[in-house]
Structures are given as C-alpha cells and as structure tokens.
N, C-alpha and C positions, 0 to 999 in steps of 0.2 A: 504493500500500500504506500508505505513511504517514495519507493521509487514512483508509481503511478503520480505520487500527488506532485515531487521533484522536478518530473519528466513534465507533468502539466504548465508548473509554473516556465519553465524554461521555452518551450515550444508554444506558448500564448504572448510570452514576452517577444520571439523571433516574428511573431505572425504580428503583431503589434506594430514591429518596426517595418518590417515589410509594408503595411499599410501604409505607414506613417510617409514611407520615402521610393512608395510606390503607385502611384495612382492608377487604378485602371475602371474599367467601368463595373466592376463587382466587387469595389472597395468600400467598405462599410463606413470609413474612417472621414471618406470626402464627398457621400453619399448625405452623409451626419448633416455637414457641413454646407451641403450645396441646397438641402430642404429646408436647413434653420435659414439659411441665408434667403430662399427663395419666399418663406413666410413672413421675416421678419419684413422684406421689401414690402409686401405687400401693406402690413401694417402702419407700413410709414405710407406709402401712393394714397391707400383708402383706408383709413381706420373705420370703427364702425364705435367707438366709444371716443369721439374726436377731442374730449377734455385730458383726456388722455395721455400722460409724457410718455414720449416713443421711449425712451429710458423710461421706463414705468418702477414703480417703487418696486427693490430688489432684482434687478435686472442682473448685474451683475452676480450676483447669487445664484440665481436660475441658470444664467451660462454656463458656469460652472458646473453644476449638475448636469448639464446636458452632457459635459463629457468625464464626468466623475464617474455615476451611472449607465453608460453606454460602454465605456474605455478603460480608466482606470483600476476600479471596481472587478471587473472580471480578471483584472491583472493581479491586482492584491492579494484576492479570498476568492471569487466565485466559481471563476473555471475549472482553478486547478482542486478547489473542494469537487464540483460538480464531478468532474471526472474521475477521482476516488470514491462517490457516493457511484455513480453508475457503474464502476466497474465492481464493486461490491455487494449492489442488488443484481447485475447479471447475471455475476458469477452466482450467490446464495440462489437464485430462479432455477440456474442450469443444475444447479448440483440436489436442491428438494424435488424437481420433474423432471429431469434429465428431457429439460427443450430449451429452445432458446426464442426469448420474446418477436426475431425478426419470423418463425417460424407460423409465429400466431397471428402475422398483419392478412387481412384479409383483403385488401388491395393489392397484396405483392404484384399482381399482372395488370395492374391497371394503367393508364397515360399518366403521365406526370404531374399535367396539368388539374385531372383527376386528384391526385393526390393530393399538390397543393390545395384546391377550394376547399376540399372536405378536412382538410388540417387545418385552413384557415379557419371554418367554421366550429369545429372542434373545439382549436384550442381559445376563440376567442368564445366560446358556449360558458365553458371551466372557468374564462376568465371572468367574465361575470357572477358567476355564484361566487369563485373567490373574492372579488367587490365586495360585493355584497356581505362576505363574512370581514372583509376588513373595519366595516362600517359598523357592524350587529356584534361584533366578539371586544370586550372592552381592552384586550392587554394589546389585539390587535391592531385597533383605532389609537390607538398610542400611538405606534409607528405612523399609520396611515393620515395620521397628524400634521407632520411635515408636509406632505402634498398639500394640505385642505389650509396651510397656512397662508397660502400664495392672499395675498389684496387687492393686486391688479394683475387682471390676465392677460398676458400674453403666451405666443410661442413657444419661450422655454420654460413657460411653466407646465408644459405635460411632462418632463423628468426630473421633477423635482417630486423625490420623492426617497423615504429611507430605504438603507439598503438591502435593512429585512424581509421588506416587501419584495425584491427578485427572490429569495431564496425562498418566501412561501408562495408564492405565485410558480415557479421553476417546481417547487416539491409535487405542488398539487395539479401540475401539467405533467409532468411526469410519468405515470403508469398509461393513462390513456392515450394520450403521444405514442409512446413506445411500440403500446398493441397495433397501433394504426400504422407502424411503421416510420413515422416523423420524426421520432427519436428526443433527446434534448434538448440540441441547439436548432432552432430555427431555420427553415430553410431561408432561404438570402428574398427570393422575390416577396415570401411573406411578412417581413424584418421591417424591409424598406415602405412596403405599404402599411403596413401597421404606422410607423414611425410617423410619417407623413399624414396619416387621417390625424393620428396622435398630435400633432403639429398644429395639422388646420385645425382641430375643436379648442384649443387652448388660445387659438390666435384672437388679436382684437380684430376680427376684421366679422362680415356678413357680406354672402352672398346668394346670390339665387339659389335654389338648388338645382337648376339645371345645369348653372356654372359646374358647379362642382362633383355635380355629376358627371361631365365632363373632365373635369381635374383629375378625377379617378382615371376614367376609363384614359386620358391622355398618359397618366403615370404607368399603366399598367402596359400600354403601348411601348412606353419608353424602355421599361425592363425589360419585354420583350424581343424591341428592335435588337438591343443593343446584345442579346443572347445571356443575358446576366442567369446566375442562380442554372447553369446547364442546362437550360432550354434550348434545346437546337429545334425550334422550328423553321429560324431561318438560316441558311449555310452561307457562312460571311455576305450579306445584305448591304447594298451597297447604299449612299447616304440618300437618295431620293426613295430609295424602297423602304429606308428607315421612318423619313418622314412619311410613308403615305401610312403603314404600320399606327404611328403616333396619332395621323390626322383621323384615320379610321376608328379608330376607338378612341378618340376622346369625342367622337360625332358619335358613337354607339351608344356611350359612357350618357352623353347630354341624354337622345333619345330616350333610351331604356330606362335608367336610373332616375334622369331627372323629377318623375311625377310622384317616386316613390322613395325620395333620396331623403327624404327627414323622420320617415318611417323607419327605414330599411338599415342609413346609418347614421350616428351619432353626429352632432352639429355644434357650431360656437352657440348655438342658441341654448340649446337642450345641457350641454354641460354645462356653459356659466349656470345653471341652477342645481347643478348636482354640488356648484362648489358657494352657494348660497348660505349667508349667514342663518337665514330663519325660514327652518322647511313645514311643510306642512304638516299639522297634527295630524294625521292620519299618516303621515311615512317621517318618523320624527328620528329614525334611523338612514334616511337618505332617498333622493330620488333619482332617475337617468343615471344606473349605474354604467352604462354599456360603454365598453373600452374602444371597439370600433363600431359595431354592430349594434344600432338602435330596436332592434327588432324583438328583442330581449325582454325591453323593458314596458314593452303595447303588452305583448305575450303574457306576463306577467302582474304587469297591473303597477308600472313604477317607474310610467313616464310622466313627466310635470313638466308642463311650457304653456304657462299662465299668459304669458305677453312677451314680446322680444326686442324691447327698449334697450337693455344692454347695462341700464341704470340697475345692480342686482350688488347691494352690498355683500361681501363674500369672507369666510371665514366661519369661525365658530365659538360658542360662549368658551369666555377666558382665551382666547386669543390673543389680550393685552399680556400675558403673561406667559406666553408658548417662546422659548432660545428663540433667537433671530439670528445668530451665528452656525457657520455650516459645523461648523467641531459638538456646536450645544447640540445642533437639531440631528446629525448621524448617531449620537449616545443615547436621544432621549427615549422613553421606551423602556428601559429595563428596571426600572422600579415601578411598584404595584401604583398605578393612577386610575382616575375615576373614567369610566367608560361614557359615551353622547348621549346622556340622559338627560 
C-alpha cells in the first residue's frame, strides 16, 4: 500500500507538470483556465446583477479555490489517497468473489458515447442525493458551509468549497461508477462539461435559455471537434469541419434544449436560490439542489424560483461569524457544530 500510495503521489505530480508546460486540447489545466476566463468575460460585457463589483467581495479567494480544489488538492491528499483506497477495495472484491468489478459493467459493449451520457447521468443522479445529504446531515453542513459562505456570486464561486466535500462526494460515487464501468476518475468530456454548467450557474450573468442551450450543445461540439477525452469520431478533422461540428450542435443545442433548458438543467437563476439566505418553511433544509441537472429537483418536489431579479440576499444564519480566511475555512468542520436548523 505504501508503494501504491508513493507511486500515486509521484506520477500525479509528473502528470501535473506535464499539464502545466504542456498544453494541448485534452488539458484539464488550460481547459480550467480558458472556461473561468470565458465566464468571467462574460460577467464583465453583461452582468445581470449590474451593482455588482466585477471584483465582487472575495474574488480573490474564490480564484484560489478554483485551483486549490481542481489542482492542488489532488496533488497533496486526494489522488494519491484515492488510488490506495481503490486499489484496496479491488483487491478485498476480487479476493471475497473471486470477480472483478470491470467484469460486472453491463455496458462493456456498448458506444462510448453511450457510456459517457449514462455516467453522466449517473453520476450526477448520486450527486444530488449526496447535496442533498450535505444540506440535511448537521456534521456535514459544517463543511458544506464554506461553499454556502460565498455573498456575491460569481464564476468562481462554484469551487469554493471544502475539501471534505470531494472525498464524500468521490466515496459515494464510487461503487456505482465502478459497476457501470466509469470507474473513479472522470472521464475528460464529462469533467469539462460539468465544470462549465458549474461555471455558468454560479456566474452573474442571465441568459435566455435558448442561448445556453446553445452554449451546451456548442461546448459539446467543441470537445468533440477537437477528438478530446478518445472520441475518434472524427479522424484528424480539418479546421472548417471543426467549425461546422461546433456550429451544428450549438444550433441543435439552441433547438432541442432551448424550450426545456431550465427544466432539464440547473441555471444562474434557480441556484442563486439554492445559495439564499432565507429559504422556504416548507424546505428549511434547502432548495435546487441539482449540480448540473435541474431535473432532479421538479422530480422530486425541491425546485424554488419565486422571481429572477437577481436581488437574492445569500448566505446563512450566523454567517457574520463563519472564518473568512482560506486556512480558517479548509479546518472548519471538525469540531461538533450546530446543524441548518
């Protein structure tokens, strides 16, 4: 195990640097970089809460976390844990049934593309229940504290958040991932669009949802074009075949999505109230938990979008009192505190 955990940290540090001084189009590192930069523009061209300082209170804190918890973080503790915890459940699986988990995916022969949606779906299903328990379990909501600290929303405040929260969200994606075959670590096209809706529900901005219906399906064009994440459906694509790719599904994207896009996925509207100071008596544990996928929260009875003025004081009782330092806010958490009652 010691070697497993050694070998992790050394070969996450190589792949690190790699990134770092490597750019290519399936680079997580300038992927980060090129979506925060692409949201935050937008924030400044059209804000949609225009009182708003484009340096917004804590901005520089939130940056940081965008690459503390994307980068950092898996360098320190998470990978090189992650990868000693998995090779340790593997192993204990193969050795009490003599199978092995990839054995048991019932996709094995299906398309790729196949695979990705229904993992996307998947794992953002799990992700929501897990919300949901972060909000409703008091030692939980501790952690999940730091996110719900944010006062003015922007961009980077969708990874602001402690770093408890990957390793219970990662625990409890885990087994069903695995059965499906997904494993994990994420595959790369579902990363970057996660990241990205992640991005746009956190931004000051509001747009149609046909736009961004469009936005998708353009992003998803984009990953595509460019054969990222081992998609060879196109065999080196040349750059006008790139853009017809792009122009094609963000016009699908508009189409299809558009009339069902605030249903379907999570929005700056419906989350600015999930990060609302004063929720409704009847969900006094939280509402619009859904990470990308609003669909969750109709289904379930725990969507809230009373009006979309944008004016949505945000935080939670005793707020004047929660660290406002990144060193206070990644410790807090570990002593017994009062749960969102």
């Amino acid at each position: 195990m010691i070697k497993v955990f050694v070998e992790a940290y050394r070969g996450y540090a190589n792949y690190l640097w790699q990134e770092i001084t490597h750019p290519s189009w399936d680079n997580y590192f300038y992927w980060l970089i090129g979506v925060s930069l692409f949201f935050f523009l937008l924030e400044i061209l059209k804000p949609w809460r225009k009182d708003q300082p484009i340096l917004r209170k804590d901005f520089w804190l939130d940056l940081f976390y965008v690459f503390f918890n994307f980068f950092l973080f898996s360098l320190i503790i998470y990978h090189a844990a992650s990868d000693v915890v998995v090779h340790f459940f593997e192993g204990a699986i193969n050795r009490l049934f003599s199978i092995r988990l990839s054995e048991l995916n019932p996709m094995y022969s299906w398309p790729l593309w196949a695979i990705l949606l229904v993992g996307f779906v998947v794992r953002d299903f799990v992700q929501w229940w897990t919300h949901r328990l972060l909000h409703r379990v008091s030692w939980l909501w501790e952690f999940h504290k730091v996110h719900h600290s944010v006062e003015q929303m922007g961009f980077a405040a969708h990874l602001r958040y402690h770093w408890m929260e990957t390793i219970v969200y990662r625990t409890i994606e885990y087994l069903p991932l695995a059965l499906l075959g997904i494993g994990l670590h994420d595959f790369f096209i579902i990363h970057i669009f996660t990241l990205a809706v992640g991005h746009f529900n956190h931004s000051n901005i509001t747009v149609s949802p046909y736009v961004s219906g469009g936005v998708i399906g353009g992003l998803v064009g984009l990953l595509i074009a460019c054969s990222v994440a081992d998609i060879a459906i196109v065999h080196s694509p040349s750059l006008i075949k790139q853009l017809a790719i792009v122009t094609s599904a963000a016009g699908i994207g508009s189409l299809v999505l558009g009339p069902w896009m605030r249903v379907l996925f999570n929005s700056p509207e419906m989350h600015l109230y999930h990060h609302a100071h004063a929720l409704p008596e009847s969900h006094r544990y939280g509402v619009n938990f859904g990470l990308t996928l609003a669909i969750w929260d109709y289904i379930w009875g725990t969507a809230h979008l009373p009006e979309q003025s944008g004016n949505v004081r945000l935080g939670f009782e005793g707020l004047e009192e929660f660290p406002t330092t990144f060193t206070r806010q990644i410790t807090h958490g570990f002593t017994p505190q009062s749960g969102p009652e």
